[in-house]
N, C-alpha and C positions, 0 to 999 in steps of 0.2 A: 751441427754437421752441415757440410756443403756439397748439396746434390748437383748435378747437371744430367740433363738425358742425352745419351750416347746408341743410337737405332735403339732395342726395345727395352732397355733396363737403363735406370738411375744409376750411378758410381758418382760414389764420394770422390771430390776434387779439393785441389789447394789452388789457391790464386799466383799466379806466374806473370805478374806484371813487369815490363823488362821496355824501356827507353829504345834499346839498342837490336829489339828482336821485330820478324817481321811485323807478326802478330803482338804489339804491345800488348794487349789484354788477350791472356787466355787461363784457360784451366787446365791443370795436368790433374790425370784420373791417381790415388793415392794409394788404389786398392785394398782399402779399408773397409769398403761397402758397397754392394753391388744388389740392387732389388729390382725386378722385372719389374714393368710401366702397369699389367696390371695387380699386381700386389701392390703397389705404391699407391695404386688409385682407391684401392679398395682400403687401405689403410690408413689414408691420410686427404686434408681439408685441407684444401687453402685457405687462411686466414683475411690474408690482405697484399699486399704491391707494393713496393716502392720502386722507383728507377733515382737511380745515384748517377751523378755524373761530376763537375764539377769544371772549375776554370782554374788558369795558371795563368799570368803574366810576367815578363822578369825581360833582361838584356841580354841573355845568354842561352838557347836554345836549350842545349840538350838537360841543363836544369830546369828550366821552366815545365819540360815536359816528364824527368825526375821527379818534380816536384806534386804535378799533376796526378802522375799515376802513383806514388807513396799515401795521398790522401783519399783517392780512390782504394788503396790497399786497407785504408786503416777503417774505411766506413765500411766496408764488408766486415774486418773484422771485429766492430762494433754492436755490426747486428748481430754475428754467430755469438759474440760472449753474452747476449741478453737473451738466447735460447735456454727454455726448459729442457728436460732428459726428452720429452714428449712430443718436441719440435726441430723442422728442419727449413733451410733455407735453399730454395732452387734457384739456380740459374735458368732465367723466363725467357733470353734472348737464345733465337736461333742462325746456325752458322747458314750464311747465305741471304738469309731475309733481313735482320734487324740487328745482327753483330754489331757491341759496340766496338768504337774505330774513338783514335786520338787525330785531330784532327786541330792545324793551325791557320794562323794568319798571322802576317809580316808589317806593319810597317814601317816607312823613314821617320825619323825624327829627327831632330838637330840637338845634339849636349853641347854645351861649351862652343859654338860654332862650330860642331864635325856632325857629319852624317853617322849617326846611328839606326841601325835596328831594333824594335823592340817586337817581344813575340809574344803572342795570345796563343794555349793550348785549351782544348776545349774537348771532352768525351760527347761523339755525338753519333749515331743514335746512344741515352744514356744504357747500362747497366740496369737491365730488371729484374729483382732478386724478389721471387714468391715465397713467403711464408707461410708453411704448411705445420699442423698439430694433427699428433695421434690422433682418429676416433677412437671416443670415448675417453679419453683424457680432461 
């Protein structure tokens, strides 16, 4: 399961990763699970950290950065399928402070003697996803 804190309680989220939206990266709440921050606390250990992010390059923008955010979609959902019944993964980043952002760079190059662009996507601040287990689990 995929938590994110929302003011004083956790709510299960699904990943809403979208090229074309303001907010490329965000979460939409699923209403599936909702636990106040302290019963969460009392319940559950953070294990360990990771932040994901990733690069994209290619000659066509709104693919490169397609491309970006599908591989970011698919290593979130890499870690949730290697959860026990006993384990949850948070979204660690907060909206304002450390929100991840997709974020490019442009430049010239020459094919064939024509001016082209090639385009670098890049998630930056990464995606920090805490891994939390039951106590006593």
């Amino acid at each position: 399961m995929l938590l994110r804190r929302f003011g004083s309680s956790f709510h299960s989220v699904t990943p809403s990763f979208d090229s074309r939206a303001l907010s490329e990266i965000s979460f939409r709440k699923d209403g599936a699970h909702t636990v106040p921050v302290e019963e969460f606390e009392r319940s559950y250990r953070k294990v360990s950290e990771e932040a994901i992010g990733g690069e994209a390059e290619g000659a066509v923008q709104s693919a490169v950065e397609d491309e970006l955010l599908r591989r970011l979609e698919a290593d979130v959902a890499d870690r949730l399928a290697r959860l026990s019944d006993a384990e949850v993964v948070v979204v660690e980043n907060e909206q304002g402070v450390d929100y991840p952002k997709v974020r490019d760079k442009k430049r010239g190059t020459i094919v064939e003697g024509e001016n082209r662009l090639h385009f670098e996507w890049r998630v930056d601040p990464p995606l920090r996803l805490g891994h939390y287990r039951r106590v006593g689990s």
